[in-house]
C-alpha positions in Angstrom: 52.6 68.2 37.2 52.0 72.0 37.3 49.6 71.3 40.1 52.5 69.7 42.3 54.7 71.7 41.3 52.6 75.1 42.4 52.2 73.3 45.6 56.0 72.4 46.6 56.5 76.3 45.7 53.5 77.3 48.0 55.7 75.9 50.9 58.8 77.7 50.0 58.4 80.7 51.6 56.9 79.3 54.5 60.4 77.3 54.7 62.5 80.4 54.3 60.1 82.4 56.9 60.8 79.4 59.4 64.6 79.6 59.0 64.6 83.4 58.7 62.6 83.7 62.2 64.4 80.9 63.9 68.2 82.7 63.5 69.3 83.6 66.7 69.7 87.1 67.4 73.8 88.7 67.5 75.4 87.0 70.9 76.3 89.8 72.7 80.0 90.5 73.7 80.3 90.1 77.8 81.7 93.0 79.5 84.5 92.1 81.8 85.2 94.2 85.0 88.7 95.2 83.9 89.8 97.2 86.7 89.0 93.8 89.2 90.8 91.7 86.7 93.9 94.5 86.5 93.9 94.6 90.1 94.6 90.6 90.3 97.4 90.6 87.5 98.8 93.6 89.1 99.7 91.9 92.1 100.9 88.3 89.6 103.8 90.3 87.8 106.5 92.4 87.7 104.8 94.9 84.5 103.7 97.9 85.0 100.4 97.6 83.7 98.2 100.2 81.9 94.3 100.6 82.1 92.6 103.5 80.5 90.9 106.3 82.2 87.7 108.2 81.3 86.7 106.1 78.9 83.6 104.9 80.8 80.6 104.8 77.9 83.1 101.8 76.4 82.5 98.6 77.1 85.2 96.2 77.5 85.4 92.3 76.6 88.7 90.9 77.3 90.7 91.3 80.1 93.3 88.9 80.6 97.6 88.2 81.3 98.8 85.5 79.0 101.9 83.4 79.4 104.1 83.8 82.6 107.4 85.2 83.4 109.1 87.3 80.2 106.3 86.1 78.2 103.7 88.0 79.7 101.2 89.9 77.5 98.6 91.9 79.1 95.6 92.2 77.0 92.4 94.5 77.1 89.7 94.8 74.2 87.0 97.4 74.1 84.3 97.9 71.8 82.9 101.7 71.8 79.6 103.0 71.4 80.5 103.0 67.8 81.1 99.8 68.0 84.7 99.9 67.1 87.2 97.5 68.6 90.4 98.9 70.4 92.9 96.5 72.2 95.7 97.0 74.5 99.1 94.8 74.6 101.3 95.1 77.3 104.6 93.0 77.6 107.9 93.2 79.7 110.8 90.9 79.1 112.0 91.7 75.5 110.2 94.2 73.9 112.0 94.2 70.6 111.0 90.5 70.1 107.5 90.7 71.4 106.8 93.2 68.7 108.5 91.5 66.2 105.9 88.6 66.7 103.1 91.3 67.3 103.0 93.4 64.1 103.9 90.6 61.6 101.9 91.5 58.8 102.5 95.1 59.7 104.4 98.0 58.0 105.2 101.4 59.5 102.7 104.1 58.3 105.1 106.3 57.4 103.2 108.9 55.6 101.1 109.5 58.5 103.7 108.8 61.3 104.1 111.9 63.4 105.2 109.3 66.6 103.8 112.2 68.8 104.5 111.0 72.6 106.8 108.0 71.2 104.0 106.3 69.8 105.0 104.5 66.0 102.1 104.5 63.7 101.3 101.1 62.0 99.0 99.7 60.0 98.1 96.3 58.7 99.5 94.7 55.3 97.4 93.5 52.8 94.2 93.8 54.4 90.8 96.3 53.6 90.0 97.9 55.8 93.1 97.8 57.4 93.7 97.9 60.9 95.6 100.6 62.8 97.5 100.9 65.2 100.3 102.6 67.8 102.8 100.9 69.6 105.5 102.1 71.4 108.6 100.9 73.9 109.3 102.4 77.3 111.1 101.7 80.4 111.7 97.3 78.6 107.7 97.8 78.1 106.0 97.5 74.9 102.7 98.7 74.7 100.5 98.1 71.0 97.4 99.7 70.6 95.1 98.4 68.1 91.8 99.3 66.4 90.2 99.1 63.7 89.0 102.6 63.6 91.4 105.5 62.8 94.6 106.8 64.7 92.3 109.5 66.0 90.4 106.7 67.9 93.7 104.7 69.0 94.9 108.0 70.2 92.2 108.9 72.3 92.7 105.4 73.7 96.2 105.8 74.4 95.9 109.3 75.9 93.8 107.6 78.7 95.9 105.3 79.3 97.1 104.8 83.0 98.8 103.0 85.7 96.7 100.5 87.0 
């Protein structure tokens, strides 16, 4: 019995080597030509649509319009070299109820809200680490930007942000 036994434990590490090897590797994110894919929308609806600018070492992975007439959202997600997510939303119509779907979930960061260029700071309810994020409403647009880095980061983002 010890015999048998010694020899189904012999195996197990060969098992757990074969699983360990035969993982596949982290899928990497596409990157989607966002500026192309801006270009198209641009021409689809009535929203002024924001890209960002200078911002070239990040590599975006969405890049898309949802929904159709005052339920459009324009959408853009980045990872940067730190590999930190940072999405845009974009949507016309009505702003005020857009956003009250948006940031459910979401309180104002009020101890940290300086709303510097009309930008709100938010941040995610109930969840570590918490997400952050900026959103603000301009000309019937709101615009939310997301990330789950720091406001420093979402700022950066926001500060490049410009008319596609």
């Amino acid at each position: 019995m010890v015999r048998s036994l010694a020899l189904v434990l012999a195996f197990v590490p060969l098992i757990a080597g074969a699983v360990f090897l035969s993982r596949p590797e982290a899928v990497p994110q596409p990157v989607v030509d966002f500026r192309a894919v801006a270009a198209q929308a641009k021409e689809a609806v009535d929203l002024p649509l924001s890209v960002p600018r200078g911002l070239d070492a990040w590599r975006c992975t969405v890049a898309r319009l949802d929904g159709s007439g005052d339920a459009t959202v324009w959408r853009l997600a980045f990872l940067t070299p730190a590999e930190e997510y940072v999405g845009l939303e974009q949507a016309g119509g009505d702003p005020r109820r857009f956003l009250a779907e948006r940031l459910v979930g979401w309180v104002r960061d009020g101890a940290a809200d300086r709303s510097a260029g009309g930008w709100q700071r938010w941040v995610e309810r109930d969840e570590e680490p918490a997400d952050r994020a900026l959103v603000r409403v301009r000309d019937g647009v709101a615009t939310v930007v997301v990330t789950t880095g720091d406001y420093a980061l979402a700022e950066l983002f926001a500060a490049s942000l410009a008319p596609a």
